[in-house]
N, CA, C and O atoms as a Tinker XYZ file with bonds, in Angstrom:
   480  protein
     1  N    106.940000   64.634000  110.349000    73     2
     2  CA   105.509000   64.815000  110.459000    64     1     3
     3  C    105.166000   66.255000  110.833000    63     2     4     5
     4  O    104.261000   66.989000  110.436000    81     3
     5  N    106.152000   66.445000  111.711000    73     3     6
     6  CA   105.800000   68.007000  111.802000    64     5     7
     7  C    105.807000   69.060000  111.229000    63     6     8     9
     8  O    104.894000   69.886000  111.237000    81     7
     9  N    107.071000   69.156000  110.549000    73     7    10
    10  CA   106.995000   70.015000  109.340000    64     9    11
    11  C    105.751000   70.048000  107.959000    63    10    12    13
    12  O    105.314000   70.978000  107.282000    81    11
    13  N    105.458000   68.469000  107.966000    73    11    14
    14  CA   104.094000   68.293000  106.934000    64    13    15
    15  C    102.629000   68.983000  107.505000    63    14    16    17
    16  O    101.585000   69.071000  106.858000    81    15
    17  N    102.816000   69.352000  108.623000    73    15    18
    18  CA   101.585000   69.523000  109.471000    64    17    19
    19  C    101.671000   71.279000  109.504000    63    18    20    21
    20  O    100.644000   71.950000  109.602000    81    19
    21  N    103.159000   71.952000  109.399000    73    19    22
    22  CA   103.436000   73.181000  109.504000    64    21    23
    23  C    103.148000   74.007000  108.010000    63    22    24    25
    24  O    102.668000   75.117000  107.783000    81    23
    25  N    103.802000   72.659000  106.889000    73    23    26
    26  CA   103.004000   73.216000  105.396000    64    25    27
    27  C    101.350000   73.530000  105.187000    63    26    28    29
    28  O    100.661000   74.517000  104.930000    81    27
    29  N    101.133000   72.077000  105.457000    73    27    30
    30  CA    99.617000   71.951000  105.065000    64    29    31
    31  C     98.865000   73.528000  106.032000    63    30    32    33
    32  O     98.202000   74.328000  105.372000    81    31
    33  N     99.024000   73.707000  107.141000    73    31    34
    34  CA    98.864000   74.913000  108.016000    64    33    35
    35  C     99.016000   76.322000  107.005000    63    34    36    37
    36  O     98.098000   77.138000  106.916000    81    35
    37  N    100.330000   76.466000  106.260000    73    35    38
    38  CA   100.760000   77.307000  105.739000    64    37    39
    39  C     99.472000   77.473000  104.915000    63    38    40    41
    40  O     98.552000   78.257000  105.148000    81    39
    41  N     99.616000   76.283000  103.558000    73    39    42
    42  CA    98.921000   76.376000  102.454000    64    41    43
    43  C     97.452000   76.954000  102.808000    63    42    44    45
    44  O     96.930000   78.008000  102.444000    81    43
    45  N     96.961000   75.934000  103.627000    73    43    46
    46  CA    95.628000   76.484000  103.920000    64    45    47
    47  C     95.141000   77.873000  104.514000    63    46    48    49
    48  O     94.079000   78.475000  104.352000    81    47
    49  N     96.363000   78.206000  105.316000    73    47    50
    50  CA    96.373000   79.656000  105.826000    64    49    51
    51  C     96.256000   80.433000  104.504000    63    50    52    53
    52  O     95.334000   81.249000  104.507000    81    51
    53  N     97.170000   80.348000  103.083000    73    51    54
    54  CA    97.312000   81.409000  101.701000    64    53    55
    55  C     95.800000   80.930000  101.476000    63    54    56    57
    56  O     95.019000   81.848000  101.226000    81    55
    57  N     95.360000   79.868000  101.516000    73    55    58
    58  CA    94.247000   79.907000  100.813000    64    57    59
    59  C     93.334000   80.050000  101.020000    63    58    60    61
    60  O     92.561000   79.843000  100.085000    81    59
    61  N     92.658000   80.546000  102.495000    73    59    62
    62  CA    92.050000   80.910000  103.712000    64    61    63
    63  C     92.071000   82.520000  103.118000    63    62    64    65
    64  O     90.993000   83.075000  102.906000    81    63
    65  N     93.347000   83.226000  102.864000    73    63    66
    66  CA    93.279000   84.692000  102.895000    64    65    67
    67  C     92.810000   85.099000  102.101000    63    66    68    69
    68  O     91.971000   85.998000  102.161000    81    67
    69  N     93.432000   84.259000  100.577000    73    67    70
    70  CA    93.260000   84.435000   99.436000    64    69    71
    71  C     91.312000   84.791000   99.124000    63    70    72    73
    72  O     90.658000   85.720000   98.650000    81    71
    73  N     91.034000   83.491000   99.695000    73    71    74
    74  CA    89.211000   82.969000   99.637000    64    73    75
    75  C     88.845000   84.302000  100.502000    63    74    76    77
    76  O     87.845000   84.775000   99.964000    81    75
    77  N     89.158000   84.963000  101.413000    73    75    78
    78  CA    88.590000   86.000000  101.864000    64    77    79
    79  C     88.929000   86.871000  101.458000    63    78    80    81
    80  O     88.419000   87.740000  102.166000    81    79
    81  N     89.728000   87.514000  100.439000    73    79    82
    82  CA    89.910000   88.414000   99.833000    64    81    83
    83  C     89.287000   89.037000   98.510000    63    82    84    85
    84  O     89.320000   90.189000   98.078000    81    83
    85  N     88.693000   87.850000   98.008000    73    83    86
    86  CA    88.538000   87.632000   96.987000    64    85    87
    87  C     86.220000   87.895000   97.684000    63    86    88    89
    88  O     85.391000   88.712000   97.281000    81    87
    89  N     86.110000   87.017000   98.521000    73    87    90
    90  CA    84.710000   87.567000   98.882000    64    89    91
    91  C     84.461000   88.730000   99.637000    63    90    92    93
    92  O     83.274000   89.056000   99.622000    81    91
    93  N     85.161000   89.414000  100.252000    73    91    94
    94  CA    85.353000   90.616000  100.947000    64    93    95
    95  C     85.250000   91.753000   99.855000    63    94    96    97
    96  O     85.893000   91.866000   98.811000    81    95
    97  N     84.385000   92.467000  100.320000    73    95    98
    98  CA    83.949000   93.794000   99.104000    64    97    99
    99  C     85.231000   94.428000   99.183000    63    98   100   101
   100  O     85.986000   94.329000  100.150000    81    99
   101  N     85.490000   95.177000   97.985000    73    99   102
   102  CA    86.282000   96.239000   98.168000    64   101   103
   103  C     86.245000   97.545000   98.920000    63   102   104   105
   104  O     87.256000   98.197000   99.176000    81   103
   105  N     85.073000   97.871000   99.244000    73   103   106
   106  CA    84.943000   98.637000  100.314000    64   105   107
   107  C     85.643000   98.675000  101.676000    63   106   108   109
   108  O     86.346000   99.638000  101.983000    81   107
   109  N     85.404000   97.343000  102.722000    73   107   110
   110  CA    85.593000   97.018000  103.849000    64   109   111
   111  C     86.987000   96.957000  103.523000    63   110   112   113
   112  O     87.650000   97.663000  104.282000    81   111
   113  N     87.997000   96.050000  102.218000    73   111   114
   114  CA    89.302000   96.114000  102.470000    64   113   115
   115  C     90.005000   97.510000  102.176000    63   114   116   117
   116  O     91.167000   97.896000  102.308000    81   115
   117  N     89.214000   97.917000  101.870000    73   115   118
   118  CA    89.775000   99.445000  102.192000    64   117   119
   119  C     89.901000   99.940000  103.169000    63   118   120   121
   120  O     90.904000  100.463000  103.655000    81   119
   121  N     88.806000   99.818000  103.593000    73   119   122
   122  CA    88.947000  100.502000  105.470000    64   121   123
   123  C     89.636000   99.871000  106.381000    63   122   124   125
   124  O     90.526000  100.205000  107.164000    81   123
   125  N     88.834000   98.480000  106.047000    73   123   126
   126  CA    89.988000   97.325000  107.016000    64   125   127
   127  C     91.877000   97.601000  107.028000    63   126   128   129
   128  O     92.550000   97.528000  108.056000    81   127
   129  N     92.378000   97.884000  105.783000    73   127   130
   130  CA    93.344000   98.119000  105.500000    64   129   131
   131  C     93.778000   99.861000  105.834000    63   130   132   133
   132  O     95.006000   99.849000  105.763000    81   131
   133  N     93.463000  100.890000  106.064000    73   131   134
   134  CA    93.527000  102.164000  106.812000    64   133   135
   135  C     93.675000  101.806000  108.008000    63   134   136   137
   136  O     94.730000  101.961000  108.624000    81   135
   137  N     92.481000  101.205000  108.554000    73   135   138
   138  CA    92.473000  101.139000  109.901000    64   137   139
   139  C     93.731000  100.323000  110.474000    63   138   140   141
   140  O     94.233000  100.632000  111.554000    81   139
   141  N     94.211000   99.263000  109.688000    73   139   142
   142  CA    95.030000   98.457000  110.435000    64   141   143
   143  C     96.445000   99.376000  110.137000    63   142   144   145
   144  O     97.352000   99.201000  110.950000    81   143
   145  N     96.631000  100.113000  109.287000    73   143   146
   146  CA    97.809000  100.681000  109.148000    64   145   147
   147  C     97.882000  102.319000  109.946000    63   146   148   149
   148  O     98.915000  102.939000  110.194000    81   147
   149  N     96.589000  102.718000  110.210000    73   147   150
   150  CA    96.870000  103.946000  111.385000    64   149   151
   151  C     97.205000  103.153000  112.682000    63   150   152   153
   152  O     97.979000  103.715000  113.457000    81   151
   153  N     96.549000  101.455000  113.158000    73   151   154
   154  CA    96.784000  100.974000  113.818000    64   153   155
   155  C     98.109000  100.955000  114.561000    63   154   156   157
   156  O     98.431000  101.320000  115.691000    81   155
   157  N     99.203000  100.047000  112.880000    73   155   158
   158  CA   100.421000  100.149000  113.264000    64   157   159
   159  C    101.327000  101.192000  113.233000    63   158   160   161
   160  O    102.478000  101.373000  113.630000    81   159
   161  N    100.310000  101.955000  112.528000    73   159   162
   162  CA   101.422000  103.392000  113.428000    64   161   163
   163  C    101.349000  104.190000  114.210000    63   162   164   165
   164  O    102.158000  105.110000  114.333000    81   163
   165  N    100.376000  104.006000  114.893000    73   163   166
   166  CA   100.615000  104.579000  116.422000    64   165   167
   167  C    101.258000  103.013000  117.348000    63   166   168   169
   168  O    102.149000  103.103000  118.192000    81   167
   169  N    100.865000  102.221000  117.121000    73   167   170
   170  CA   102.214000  101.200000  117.756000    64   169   171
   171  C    103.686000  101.707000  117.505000    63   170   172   173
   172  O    104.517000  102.164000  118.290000    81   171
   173  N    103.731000  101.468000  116.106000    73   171   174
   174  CA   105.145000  101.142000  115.824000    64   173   175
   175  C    105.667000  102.053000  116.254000    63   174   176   177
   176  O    106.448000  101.848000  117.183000    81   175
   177  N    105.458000  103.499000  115.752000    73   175   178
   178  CA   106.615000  104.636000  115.524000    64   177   179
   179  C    107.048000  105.011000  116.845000    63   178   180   181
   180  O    108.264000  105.190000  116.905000    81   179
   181  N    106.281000  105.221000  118.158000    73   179   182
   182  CA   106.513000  105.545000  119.330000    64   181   183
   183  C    106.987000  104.332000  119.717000    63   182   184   185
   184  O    107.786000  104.597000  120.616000    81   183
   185  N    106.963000  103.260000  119.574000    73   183   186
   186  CA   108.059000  101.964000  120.367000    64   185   187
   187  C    108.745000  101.859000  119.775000    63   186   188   189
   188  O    109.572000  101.132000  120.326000    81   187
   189  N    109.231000  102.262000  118.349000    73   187   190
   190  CA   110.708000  102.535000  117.360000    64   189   191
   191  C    111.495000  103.556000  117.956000    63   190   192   193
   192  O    112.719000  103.682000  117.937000    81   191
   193  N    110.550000  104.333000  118.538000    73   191   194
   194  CA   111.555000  105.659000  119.210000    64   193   195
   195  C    112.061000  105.394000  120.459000    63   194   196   197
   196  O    113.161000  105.827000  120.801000    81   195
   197  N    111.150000  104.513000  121.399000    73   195   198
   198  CA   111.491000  104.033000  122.330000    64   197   199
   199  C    112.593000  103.621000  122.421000    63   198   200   201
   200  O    113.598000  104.103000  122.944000    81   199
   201  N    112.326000  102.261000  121.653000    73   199   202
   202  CA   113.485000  101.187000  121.207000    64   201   203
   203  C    114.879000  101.775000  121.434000    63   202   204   205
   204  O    115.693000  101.497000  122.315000    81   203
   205  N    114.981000  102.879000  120.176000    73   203   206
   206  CA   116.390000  103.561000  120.105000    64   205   207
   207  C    116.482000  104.356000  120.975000    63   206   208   209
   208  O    117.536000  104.991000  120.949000    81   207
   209  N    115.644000  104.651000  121.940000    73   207   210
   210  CA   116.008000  105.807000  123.029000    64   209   211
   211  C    116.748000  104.900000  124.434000    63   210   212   213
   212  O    117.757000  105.247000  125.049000    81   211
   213  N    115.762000  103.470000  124.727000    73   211   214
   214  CA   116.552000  102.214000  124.895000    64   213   215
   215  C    117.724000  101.847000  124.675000    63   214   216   217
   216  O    118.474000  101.419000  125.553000    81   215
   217  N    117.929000  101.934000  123.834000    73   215   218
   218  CA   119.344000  101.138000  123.194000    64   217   219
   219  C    120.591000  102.169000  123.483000    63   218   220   221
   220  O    121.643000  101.853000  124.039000    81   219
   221  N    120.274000  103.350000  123.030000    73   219   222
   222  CA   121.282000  104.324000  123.234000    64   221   223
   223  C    121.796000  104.501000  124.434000    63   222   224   225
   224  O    122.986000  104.296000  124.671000    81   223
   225  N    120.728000  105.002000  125.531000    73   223   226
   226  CA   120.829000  104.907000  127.088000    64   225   227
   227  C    121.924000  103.761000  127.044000    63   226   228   229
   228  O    123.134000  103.944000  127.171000    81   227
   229  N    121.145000  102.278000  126.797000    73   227   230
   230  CA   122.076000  101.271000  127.478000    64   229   231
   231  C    123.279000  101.155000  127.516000    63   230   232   233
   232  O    123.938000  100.973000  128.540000    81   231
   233  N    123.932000  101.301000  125.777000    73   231   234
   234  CA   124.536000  101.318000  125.453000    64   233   235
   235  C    125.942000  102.508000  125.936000    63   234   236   237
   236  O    127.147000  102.268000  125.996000    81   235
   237  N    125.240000  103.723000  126.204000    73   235   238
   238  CA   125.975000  104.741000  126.256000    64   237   239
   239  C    126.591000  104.567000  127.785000    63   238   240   241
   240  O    127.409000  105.342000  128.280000    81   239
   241  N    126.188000  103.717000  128.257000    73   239   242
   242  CA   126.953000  102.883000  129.553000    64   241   243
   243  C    128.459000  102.446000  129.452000    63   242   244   245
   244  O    129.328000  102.715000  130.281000    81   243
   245  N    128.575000  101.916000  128.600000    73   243   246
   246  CA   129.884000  101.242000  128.269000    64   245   247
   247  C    130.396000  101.943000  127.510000    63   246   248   249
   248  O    131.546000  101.504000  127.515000    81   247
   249  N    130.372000  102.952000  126.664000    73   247   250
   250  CA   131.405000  103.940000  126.343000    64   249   251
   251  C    130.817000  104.676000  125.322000    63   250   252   253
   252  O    129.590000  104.613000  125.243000    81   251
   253  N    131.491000  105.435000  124.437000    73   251   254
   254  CA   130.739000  105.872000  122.807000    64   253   255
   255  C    129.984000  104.734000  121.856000    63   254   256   257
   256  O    130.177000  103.542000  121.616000    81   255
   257  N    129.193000  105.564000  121.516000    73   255   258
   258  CA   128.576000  104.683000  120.213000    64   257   259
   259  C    129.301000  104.730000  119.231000    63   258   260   261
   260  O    130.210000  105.548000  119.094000    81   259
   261  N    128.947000  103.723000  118.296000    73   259   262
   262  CA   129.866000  104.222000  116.824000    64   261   263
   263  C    129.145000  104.921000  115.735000    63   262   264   265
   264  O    127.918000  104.887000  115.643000    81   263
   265  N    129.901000  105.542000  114.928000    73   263   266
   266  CA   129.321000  106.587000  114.582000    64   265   267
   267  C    127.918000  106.041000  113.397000    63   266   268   269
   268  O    128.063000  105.021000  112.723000    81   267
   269  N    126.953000  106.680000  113.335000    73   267   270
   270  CA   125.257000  106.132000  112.765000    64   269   271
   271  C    124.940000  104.978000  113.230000    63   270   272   273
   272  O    124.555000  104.155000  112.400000    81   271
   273  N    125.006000  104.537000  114.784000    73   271   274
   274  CA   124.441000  103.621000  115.049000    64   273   275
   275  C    123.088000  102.898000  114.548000    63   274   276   277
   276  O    122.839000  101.748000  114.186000    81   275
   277  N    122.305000  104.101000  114.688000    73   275   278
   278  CA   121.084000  104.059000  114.978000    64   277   279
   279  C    120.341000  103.716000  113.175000    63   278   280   281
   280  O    119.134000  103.631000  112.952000    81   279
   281  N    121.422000  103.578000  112.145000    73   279   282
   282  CA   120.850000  103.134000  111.029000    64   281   283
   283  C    120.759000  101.972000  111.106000    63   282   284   285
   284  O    119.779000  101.636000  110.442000    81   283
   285  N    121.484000  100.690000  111.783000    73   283   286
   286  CA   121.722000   99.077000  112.123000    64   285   287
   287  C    121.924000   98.996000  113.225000    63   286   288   289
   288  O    123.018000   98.455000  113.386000    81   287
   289  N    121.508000   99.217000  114.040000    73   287   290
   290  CA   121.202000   98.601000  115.038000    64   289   291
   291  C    121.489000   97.673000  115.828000    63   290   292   293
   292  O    122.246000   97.859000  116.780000    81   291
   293  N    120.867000   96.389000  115.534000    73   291   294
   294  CA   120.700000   94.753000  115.560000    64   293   295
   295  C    121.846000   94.254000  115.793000    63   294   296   297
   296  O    122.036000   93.277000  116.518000    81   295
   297  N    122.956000   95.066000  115.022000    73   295   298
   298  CA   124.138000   93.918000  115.688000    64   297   299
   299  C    124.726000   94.657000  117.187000    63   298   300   301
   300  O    125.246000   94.117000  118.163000    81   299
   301  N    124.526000   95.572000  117.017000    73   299   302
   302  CA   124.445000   96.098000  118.646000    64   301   303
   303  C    123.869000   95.520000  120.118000    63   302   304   305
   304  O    124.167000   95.754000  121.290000    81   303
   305  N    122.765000   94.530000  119.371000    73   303   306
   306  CA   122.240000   93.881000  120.765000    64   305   307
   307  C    123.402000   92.852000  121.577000    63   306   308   309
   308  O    123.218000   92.281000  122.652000    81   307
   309  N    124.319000   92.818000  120.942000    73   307   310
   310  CA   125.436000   91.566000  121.756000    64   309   311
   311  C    125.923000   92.211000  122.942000    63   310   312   313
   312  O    126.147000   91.713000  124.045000    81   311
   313  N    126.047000   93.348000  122.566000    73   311   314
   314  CA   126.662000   94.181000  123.861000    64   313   315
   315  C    126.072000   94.628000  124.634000    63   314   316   317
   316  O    126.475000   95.621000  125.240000    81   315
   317  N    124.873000   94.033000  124.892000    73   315   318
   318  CA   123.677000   94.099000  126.021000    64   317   319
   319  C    123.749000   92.933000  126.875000    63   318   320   321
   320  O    123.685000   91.818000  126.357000    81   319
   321  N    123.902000   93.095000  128.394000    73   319   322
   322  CA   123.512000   91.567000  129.295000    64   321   323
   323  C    122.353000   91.587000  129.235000    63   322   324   325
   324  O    121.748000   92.546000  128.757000    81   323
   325  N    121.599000   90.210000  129.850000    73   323   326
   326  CA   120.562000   89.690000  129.775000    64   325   327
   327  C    119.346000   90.662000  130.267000    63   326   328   329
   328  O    118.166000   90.651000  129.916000    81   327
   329  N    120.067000   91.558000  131.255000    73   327   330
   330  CA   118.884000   92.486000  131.542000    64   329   331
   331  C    118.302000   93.676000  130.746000    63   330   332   333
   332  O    117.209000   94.104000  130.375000    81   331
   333  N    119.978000   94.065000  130.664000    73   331   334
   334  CA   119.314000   95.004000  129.413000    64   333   335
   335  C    118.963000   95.205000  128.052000    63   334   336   337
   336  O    118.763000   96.230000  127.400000    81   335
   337  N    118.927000   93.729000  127.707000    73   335   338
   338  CA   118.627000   93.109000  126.599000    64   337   339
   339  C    117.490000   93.252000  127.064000    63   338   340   341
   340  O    117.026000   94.375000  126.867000    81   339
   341  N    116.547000   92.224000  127.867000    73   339   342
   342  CA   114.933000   92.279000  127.951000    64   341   343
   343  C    114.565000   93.905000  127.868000    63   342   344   345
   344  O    113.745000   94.326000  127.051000    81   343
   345  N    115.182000   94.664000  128.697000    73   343   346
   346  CA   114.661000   95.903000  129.115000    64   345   347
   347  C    114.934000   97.076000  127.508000    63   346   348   349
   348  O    114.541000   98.228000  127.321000    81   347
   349  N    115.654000   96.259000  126.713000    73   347   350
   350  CA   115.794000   96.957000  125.395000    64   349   351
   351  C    114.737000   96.354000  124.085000    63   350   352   353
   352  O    114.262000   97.090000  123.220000    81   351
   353  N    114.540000   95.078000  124.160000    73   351   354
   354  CA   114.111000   94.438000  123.468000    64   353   355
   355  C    112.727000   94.092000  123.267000    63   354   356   357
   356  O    112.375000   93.388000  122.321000    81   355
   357  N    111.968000   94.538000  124.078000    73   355   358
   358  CA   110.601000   94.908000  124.571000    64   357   359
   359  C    109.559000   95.722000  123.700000    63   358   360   361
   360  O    108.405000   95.411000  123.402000    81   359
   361  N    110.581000   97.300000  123.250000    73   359   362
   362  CA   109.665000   97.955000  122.716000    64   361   363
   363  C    109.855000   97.295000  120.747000    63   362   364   365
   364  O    109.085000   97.292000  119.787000    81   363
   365  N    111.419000   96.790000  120.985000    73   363   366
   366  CA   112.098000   96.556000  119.500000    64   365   367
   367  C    110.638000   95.659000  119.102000    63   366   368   369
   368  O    109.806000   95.943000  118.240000    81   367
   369  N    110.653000   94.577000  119.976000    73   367   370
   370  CA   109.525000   93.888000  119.379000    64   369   371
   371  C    107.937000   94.213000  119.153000    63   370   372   373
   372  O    107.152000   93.502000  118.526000    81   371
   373  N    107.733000   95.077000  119.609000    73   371   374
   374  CA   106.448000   95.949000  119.755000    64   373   375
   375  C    106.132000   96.404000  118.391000    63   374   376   377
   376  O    105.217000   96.262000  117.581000    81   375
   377  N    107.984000   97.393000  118.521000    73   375   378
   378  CA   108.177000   97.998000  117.047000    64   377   379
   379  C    107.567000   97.134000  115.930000    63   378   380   381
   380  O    106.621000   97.439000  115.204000    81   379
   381  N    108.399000   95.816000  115.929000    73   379   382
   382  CA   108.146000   95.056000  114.421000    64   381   383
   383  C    107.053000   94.175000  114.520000    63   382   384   385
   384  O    106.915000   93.340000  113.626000    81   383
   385  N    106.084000   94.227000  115.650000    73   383   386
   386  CA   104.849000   94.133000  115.220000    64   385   387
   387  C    104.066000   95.415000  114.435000    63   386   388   389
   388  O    103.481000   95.322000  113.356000    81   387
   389  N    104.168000   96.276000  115.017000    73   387   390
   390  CA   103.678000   97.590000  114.722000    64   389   391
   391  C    104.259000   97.780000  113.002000    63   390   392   393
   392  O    103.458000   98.072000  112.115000    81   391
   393  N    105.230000   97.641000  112.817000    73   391   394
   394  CA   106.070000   97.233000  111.580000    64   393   395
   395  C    105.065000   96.403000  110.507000    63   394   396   397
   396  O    104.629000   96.810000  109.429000    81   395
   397  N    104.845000   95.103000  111.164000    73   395   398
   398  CA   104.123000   93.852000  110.431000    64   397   399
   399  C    102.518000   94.285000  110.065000    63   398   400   401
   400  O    101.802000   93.826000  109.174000    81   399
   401  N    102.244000   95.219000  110.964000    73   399   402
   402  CA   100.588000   95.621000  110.551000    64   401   403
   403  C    100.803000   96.394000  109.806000    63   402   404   405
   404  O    100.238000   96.177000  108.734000    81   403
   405  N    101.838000   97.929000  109.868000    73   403   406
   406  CA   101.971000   98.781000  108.728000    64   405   407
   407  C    102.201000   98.114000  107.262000    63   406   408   409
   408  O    101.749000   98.656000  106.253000    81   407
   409  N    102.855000   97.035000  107.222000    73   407   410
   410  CA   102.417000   96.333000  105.480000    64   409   411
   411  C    101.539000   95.618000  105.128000    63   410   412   413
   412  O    101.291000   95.338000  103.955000    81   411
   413  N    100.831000   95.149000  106.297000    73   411   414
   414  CA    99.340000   93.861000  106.155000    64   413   415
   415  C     98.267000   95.365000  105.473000    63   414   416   417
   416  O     97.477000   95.444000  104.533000    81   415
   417  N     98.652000   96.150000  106.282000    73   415   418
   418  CA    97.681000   97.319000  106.183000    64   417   419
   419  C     97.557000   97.670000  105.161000    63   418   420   421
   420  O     96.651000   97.191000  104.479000    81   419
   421  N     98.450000   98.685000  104.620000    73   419   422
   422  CA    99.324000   98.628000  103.145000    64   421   423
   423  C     98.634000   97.548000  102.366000    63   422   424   425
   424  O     97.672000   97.876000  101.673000    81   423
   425  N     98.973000   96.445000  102.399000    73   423   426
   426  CA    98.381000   95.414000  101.356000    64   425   427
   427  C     97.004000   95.249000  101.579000    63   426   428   429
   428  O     96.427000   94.638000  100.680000    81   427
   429  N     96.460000   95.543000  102.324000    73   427   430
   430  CA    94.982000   95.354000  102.133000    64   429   431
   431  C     94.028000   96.171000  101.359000    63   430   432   433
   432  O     92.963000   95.951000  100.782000    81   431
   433  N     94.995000   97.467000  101.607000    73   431   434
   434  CA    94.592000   98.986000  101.256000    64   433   435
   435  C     94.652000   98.885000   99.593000    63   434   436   437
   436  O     93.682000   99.270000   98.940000    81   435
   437  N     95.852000   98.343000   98.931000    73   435   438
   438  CA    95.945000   98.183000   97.865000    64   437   439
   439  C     95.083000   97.040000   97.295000    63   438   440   441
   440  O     94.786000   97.298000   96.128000    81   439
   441  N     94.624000   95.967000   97.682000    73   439   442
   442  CA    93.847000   95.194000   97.403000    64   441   443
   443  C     92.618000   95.658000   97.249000    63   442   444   445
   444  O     91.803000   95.312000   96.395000    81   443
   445  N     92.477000   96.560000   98.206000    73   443   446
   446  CA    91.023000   97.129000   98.090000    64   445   447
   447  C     90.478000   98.351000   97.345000    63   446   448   449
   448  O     89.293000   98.683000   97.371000    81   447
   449  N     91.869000   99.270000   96.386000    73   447   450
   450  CA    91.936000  100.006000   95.939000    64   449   451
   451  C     91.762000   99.352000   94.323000    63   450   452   453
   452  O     90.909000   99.797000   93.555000    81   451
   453  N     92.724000   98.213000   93.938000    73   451   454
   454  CA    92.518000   97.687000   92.538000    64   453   455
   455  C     91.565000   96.684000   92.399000    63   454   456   457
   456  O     91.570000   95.970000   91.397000    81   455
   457  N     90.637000   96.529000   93.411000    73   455   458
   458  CA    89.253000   95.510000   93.353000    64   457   459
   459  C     88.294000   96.838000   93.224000    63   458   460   461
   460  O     87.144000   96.483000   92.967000    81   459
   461  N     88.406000   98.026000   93.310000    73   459   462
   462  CA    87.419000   98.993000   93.665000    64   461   463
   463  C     86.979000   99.293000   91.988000    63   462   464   465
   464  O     87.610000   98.915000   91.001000    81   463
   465  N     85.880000   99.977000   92.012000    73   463   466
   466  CA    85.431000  100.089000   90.571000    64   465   467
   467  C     86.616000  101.063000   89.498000    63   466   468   469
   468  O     86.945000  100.942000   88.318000    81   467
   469  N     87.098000  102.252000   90.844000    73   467   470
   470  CA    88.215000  102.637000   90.490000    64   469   471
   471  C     89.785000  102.720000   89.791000    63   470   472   473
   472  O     90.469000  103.560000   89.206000    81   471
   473  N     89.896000  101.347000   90.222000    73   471   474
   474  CA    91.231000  100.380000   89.935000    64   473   475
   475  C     91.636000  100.544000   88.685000    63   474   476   477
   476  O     91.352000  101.467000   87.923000    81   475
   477  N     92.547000   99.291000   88.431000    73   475   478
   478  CA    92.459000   99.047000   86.438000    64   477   479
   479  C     91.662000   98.292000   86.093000    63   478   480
   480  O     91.513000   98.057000   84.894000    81   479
């Protein structure tokens, strides 16, 4: 039952966005979509830097890094205890919100660019 309750949620959520996308001028999703993507990047990029300025510190506790850590990351969190996991994991998640608005943003921007009289 629950999972039927988590679809129907889903569906209606696409079709909720869809229906407002579609009545939403192209104007506003233009801006709407700027705004939310200068949004996520003043989130993201400074708690991405964080993050890895985090991680490195912690890490650089227990001995050398390996060499380009900082391209993958993620499997690096094992070798964090519980504290410095929270105390690392804090901005990571900040990050990939900040992350999640920079493409909502992005997609709105483009939505509102090929609805514009401009478009194709």
């Amino acid at each position: 039952m629950y999972e039927l309750a988590l679809v129907a949620a889903l569906v209606l959520l696409l079709a909720g966005t869809a229906a407002l996308l579609f009545w939403i001028s192209w104007g506003w999703l233009l801006a709407m979509g700027l705004i939310v993507t200068a949004l996520g990047l003043l989130v993201g990029v400074p708690t991405g830097m964080l993050y890895h300025v985090r991680l490195r510190a912690a890490l650089a506790e227990d001995g050398p890094l390996p060499a380009r850590w900082w391209l993958h990351p993620t499997p690096l969190h094992e070798r964090l205890d519980a504290d410095r996991r929270r105390w690392v994991l804090r901005p990571f998640y900040a990050g990939a919100a900040g992350f999640l608005a920079i493409v909502a943003g992005c997609g709105l921007t483009v939505v509102g660019i090929l609805r514009s009289p401009f478009g194709p």
